[in-house]
N, C-alpha and C positions, 0 to 999 in steps of 0.2 A: 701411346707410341711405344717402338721397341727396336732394340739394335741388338745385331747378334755382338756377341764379345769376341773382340779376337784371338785366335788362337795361336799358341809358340810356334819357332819356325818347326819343332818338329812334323808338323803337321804336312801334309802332302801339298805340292804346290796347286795353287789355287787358280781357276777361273772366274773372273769376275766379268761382272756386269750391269751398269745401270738402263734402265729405261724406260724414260718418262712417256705416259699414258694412261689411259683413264684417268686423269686427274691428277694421279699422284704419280710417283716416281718409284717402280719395282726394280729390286737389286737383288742378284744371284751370286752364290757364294758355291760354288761348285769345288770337289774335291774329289780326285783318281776318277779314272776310267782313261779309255783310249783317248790323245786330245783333239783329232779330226772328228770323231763320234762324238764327243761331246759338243765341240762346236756347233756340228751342223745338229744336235737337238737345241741347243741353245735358241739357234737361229731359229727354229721352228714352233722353240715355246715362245718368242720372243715377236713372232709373226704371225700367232693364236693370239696372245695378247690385244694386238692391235685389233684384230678379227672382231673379238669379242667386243670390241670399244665400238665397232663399225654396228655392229648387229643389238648391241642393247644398251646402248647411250641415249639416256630420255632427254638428254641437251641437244641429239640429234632428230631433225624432222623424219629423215629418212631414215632411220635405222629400224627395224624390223617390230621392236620393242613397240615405239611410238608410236608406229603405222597400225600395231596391231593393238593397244591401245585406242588409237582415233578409230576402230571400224574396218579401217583399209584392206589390212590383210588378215589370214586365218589361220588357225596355230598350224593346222595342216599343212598349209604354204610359207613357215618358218622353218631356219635351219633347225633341226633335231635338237640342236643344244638348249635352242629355248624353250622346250614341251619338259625339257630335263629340269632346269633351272628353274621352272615354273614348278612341276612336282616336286622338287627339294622344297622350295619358299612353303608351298601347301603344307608338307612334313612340317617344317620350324612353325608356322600357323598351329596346326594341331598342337605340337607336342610341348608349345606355350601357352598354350589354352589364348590364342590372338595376340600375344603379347608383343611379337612377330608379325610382323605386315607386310604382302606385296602390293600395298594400294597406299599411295599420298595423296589427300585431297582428294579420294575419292578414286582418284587415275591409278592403273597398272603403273606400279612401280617394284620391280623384281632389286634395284638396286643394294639394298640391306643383303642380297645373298652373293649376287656377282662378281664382288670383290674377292672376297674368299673362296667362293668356289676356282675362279682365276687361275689365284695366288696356288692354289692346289693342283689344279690341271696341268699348269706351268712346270711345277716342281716334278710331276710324277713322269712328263715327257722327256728330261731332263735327265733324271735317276733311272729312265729305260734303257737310255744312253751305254749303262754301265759303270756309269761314275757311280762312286762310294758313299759322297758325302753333299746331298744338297739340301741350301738354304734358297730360300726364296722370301723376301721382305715385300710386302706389297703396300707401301703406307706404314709401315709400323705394323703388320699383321703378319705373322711369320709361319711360313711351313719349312716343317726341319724332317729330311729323310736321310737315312743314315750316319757317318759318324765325320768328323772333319781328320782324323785320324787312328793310331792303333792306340784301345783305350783314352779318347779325347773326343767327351758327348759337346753337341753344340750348348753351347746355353747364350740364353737370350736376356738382356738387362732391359727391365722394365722400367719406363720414366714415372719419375712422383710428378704427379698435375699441379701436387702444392708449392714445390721445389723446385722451379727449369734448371734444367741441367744436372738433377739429384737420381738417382734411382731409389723406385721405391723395393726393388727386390731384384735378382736374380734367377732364373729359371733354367735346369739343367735338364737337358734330355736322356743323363747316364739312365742304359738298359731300355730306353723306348726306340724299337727300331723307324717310329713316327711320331711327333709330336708337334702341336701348334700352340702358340700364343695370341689372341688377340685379345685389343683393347676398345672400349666404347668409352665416350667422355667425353666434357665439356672445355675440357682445359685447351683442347688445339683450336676447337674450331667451333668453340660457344655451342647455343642452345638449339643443336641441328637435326637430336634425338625425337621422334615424334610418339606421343601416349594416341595409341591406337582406338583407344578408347574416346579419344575426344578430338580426335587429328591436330590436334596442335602438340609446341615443345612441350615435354616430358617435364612436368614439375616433381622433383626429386632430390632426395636429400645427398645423393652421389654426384659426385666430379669422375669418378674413372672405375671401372669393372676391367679386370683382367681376368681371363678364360684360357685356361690352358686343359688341351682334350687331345684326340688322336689328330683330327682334321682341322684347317684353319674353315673350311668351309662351316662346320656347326660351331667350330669354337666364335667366329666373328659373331655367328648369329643369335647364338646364347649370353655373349656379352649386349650384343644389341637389346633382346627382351631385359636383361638382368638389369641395366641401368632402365630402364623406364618401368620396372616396378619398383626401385626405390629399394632401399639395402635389406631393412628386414623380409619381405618377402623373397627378394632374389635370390639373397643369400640362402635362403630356405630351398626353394625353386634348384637353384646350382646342387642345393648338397645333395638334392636326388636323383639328380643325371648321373648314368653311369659313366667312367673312365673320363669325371670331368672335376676338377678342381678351380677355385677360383680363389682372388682377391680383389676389395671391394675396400675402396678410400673415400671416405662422405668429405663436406664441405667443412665440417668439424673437425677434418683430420683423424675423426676415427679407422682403423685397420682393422677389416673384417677378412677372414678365411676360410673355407673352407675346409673340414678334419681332415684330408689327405694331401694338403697344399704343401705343408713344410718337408716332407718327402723328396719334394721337387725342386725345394730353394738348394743354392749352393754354385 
């Protein structure tokens, strides 16, 4: 999980917003631009949101996902989004060597990507607006695009799984005009991570992978493969993606990072 920090009142006055959907609860942190224009993007990423929930919610029978999934329907006769959604999952497949799955139990399951891709589309409808400085929380996954004020980067505090209530670091986005945080782990929501290799939970010496990259959309996703290969490989796996840094907490309490992560802290 991850919360942005708040920042002094110098900061520009703020737009916020919570709202619960797909499961968890997305909150926006918006900063400058005109505030009719911001509003009405708000309301539009905020009515994408829902959209998305409608069209690839595998808890829904009818949503496009399931149907296409059961046989019913044909990627052809889906919204465009999901051919999209579909080739990114394929990309993280590849570029994990499978570590990456759009299938559970054998079933289409694009989930592992939707979240994040979301939390991103959200943000950037948002930031078209004109506003300066947007945050988007999707779950604890965070896309950060521009600044919350003049020389005032967002940074995002990361929770330790070992500690409730403790962070295990802070993440600053000084000099990234985009940056994302996400997190994959056992600490919120138990053993929910699946080894693709054997379709069951991920036995693995990790409690939490934090991924911090340009996008929440590859950042989510690369945390997702990195905890179900277990720290020494991931870690390995992480340091060779480019414009991607990570931190990696095992059940030991070990603190693993990757060589360009401390850059970032602060």
């Amino acid at each position: 999980m991850a919360d942005t920090v708040a920042e002094s009142a110098q900061a520009p006055a703020a737009v916020r917003h919570a709202e619960e959907v797909m499961g968890t609860v997305f909150s926006f942190d918006v900063r400058g631009g005109e505030p009719l224009a911001v509003q009405a993007a708000l309301r539009e990423a905020v009515a994408g949101l829902h959209r998305v929930n409608e069209v690839f919610s595998t808890y829904r029978d009818d949503s496009q996902v399931s149907r296409l999934a059961r046989g019913e329907l044909a990627l052809d006769d889906c919204d465009p989004e999901v051919a999209e959604v579909l080739e990114l999952g394929a990309e993280a497949e590849r570029s994990s060597d499978g570590w990456f799955s759009l299938r559970y139990e054998g079933r289409l399951d694009p989930t592992g990507i939707v979240k994040g891709w979301a939390v991103e589309r959200a943000a950037r409808r948002v930031a078209e607006s004109g506003a300066t400085g947007v945050s988007v929380n999707g779950g604890g996954d965070v896309q950060l695009l521009g600044v919350p004020g003049p020389e005032r980067p967002w940074r995002v505090g990361v929770s330790d799984p070992l500690r409730p209530g403790g962070l295990a670091a802070v993440v600053s986005a000084a000099g990234a005009a985009e940056l994302a945080v996400a997190t994959s782990g056992s600490a919120e929501r138990g053993a929910h991570i699946v080894d693709p290799r054997t379709g069951r939970s991920a036995v693995t010496d990790l409690v939490a992978v934090t991924v911090v990259a340009p996008t929440i959309t590859w950042a989510d996703c690369w945390a997702t493969a990195a905890f179900a290969m277990g720290s020494r490989e991931g870690l390995a796996w992480l340091e060779a993606l480019p414009d991607t840094e990570a931190l990696l907490i095992t059940a030991g309490d070990e603190v693993l990072i990757t060589g360009g992560l401390a850059a970032r802290l602060g």
